[in-house]
N, C-alpha and C positions, 0 to 999 in steps of 0.2 A: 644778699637781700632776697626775703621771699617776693615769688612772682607775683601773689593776690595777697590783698590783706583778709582779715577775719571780719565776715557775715554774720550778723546778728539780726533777728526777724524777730519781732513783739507785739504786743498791745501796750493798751494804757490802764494801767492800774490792775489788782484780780479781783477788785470788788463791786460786781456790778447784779443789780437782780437778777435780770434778762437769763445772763449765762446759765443760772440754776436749768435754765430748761432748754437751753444751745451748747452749752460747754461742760458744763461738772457732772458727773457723775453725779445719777439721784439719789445716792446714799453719801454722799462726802458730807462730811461736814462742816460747819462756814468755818471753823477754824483751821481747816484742811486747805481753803482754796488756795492761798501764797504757795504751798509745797507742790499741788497740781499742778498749778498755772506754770509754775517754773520746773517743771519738764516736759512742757507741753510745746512752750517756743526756746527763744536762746535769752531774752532781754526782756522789761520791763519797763517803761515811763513811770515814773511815780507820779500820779496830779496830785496827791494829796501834800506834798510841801510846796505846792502852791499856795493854797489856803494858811497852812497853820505853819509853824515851825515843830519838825520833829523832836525827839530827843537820844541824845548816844545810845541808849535803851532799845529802845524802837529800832533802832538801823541796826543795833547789832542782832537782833534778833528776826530782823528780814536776810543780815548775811549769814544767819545761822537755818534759816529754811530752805537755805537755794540751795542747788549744784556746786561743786566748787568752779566751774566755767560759766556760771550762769554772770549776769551784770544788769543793776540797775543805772538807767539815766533820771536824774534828777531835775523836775521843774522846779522852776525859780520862782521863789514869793513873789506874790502877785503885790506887793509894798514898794519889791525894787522895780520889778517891770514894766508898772503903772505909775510911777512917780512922776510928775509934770517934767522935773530935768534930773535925769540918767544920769547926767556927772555928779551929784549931791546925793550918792547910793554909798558913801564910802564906811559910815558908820553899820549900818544897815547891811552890805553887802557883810562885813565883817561879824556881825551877829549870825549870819543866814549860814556861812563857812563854816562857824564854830560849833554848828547846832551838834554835829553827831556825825560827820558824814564820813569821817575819818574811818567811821567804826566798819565801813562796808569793806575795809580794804583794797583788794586787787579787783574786788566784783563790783565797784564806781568807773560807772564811762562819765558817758558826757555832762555837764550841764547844759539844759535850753533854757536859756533867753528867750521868752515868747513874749514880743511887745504886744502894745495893745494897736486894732484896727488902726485909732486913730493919731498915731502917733507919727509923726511926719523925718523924713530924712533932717537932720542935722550933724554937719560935720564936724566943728567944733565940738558938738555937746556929745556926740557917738566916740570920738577920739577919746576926752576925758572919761567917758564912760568904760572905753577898753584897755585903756592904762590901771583902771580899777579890779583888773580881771586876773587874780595870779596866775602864774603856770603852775605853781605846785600849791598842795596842801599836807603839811607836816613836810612825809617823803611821798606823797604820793601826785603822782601826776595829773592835772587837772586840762579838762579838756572843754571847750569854750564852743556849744552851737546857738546861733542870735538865727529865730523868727522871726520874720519882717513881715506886718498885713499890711502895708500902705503900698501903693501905685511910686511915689517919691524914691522908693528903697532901689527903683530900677532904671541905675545909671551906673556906666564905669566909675564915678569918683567914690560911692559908696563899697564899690567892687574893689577897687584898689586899696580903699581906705582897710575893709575887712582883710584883704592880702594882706596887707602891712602888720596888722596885728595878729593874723593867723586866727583868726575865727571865721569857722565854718557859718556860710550860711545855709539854712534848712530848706528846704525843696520839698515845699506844699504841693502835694495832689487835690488842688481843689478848687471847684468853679468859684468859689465864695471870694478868695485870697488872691494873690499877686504869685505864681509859681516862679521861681530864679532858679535853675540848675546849673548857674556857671560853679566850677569849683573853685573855693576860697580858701579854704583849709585843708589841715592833712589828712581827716577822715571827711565822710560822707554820715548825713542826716537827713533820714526823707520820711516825710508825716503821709501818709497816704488816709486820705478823709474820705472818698468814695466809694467803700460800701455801699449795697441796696440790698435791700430785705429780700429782693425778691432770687435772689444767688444766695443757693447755698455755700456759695463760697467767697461772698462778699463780691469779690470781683470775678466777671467771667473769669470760666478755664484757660482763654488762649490771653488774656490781659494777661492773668497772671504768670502764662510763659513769659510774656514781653517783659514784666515787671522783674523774673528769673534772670533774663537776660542783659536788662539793665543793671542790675545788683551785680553781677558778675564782671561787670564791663566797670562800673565803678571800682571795683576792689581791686581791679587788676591797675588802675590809673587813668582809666579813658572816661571821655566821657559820651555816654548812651547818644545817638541819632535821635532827633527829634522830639527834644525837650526845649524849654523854654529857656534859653541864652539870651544873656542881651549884651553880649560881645563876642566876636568870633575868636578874641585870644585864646591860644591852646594852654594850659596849664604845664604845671612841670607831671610828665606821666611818673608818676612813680605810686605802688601800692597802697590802696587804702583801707582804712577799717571800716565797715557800712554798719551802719543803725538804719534799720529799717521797721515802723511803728504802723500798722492798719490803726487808726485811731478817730471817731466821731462816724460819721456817716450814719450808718445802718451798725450800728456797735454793738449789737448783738453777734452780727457774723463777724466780727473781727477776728477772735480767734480761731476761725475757721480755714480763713483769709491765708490768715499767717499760718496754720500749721503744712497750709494745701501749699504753701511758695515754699516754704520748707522743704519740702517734698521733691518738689521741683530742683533746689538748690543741691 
């Protein structure tokens, strides 16, 4: 068994104004941005199948601009996310699977699960809802991370609940949201939202040694000193693969952010 799992550092999405005059090159062209952006970090968020549903076209032609090591994570229709009851996604989930994602092949990580604010812990209806969740699509392995913004989401039964089903939960960097770094799953998923304009590198220099050092401490199976736990059980230490996203904040430096932890890494 390797000793660390595989580090991956991102943003969300490559199509933002802003970067024309923080990230791209002043002669690239907006058709150029996806092939940039993706030798710039290791990964990708996709927001925009949040909104719409893709089509097998579109993905395979985002798996035809990357790296062959590159990987996108795919957000979740905001139809299933936002649905009053999560367990009633079963039609719906299965449209959102079938759209194209197959076409990404080996370069598909995770899906996120981003609920909404106000969506409250239920265990019943979070159970039925992860029973709905495949491990595979075709032959490809599907990997399951659930964002939780509700205060409810932080108790051991929800913790244990996610154990059971092997879905990670995501590890918000942000005053805004409810941060949980207990590990749930077999990899690790951390949304870092605190950029500021006023760093050029989103986050100070010596943060992002810290943030170096947690990613490394994750991938090897530990988990990082002084995060937000809300139970002192230790996990099973074994290797992880880290998704790690600069995403919101001051989003113009995001990929600033992530090329400088790159760096570092």
């Amino acid at each position: 068994m390797p000793k660390s799992g595989v580090i991956r550092v991102g943003i969300g999405g490559w199509t933002y104004e802003p970067w024309r005059e923080t990230f791209y090159p002043a002669d690239l062209p907006k058709k150029s941005e996806l092939h940039y952006a993706s030798r710039q970090v290791t990964a990708i968020e996709i927001n925009g199948t949040f909104y719409r549903l893709q089509t097998p076209a579109v993905f395979a032609k985002w798996r035809d601009e990357t790296p062959d090591t590159f990987v996108f994570t795919i957000k979740a229709p905001r139809y299933i996310v936002q649905r009053r009851n999560l367990a009633e996604n079963a039609e719906s989930l299965q449209k959102f699977l079938g759209s194209g994602l197959v076409e990404l092949g080996s370069k598909l990580g995770p899906i996120l699960w981003q609920l909404a604010p106000t969506k409250k812990f239920d265990s019943m209806e979070l159970t039925q809802f992860f029973a709905l969740l495949p491990a595979t699509l075709s032959d490809l392995p599907l990997r399951h991370a659930l964002e939780v913004r509700h205060a409810s989401f932080a108790s051991e039964e929800y913790l244990d609940l996610a154990r059971k089903h092997r879905i990670t939960t995501v590890y918000t960097h942000s005053a805004e949201y409810p941060g949980i770094a207990d590990l749930t799953g077999e990899f690790v998923y951390a949304r870092l939202r605190s950029c500021v304009s006023s760093e050029p590198t989103g986050y100070p220099t010596n943060e992002l040694k810290s943030w170096a050092t947690r990613t490394k401490e994750w991938a090897e199976g530990g988990m990082p000193a002084l995060l937000p736990a809300i139970t002192e059980r230790e996990s099973p230490r074994i290797p992880r693969d880290v998704y790690l996203f600069f995403i919101n904040g001051a989003k113009e430096r995001a990929p600033a952010a992530a090329r400088h932890l790159l760096s570092l890494l």
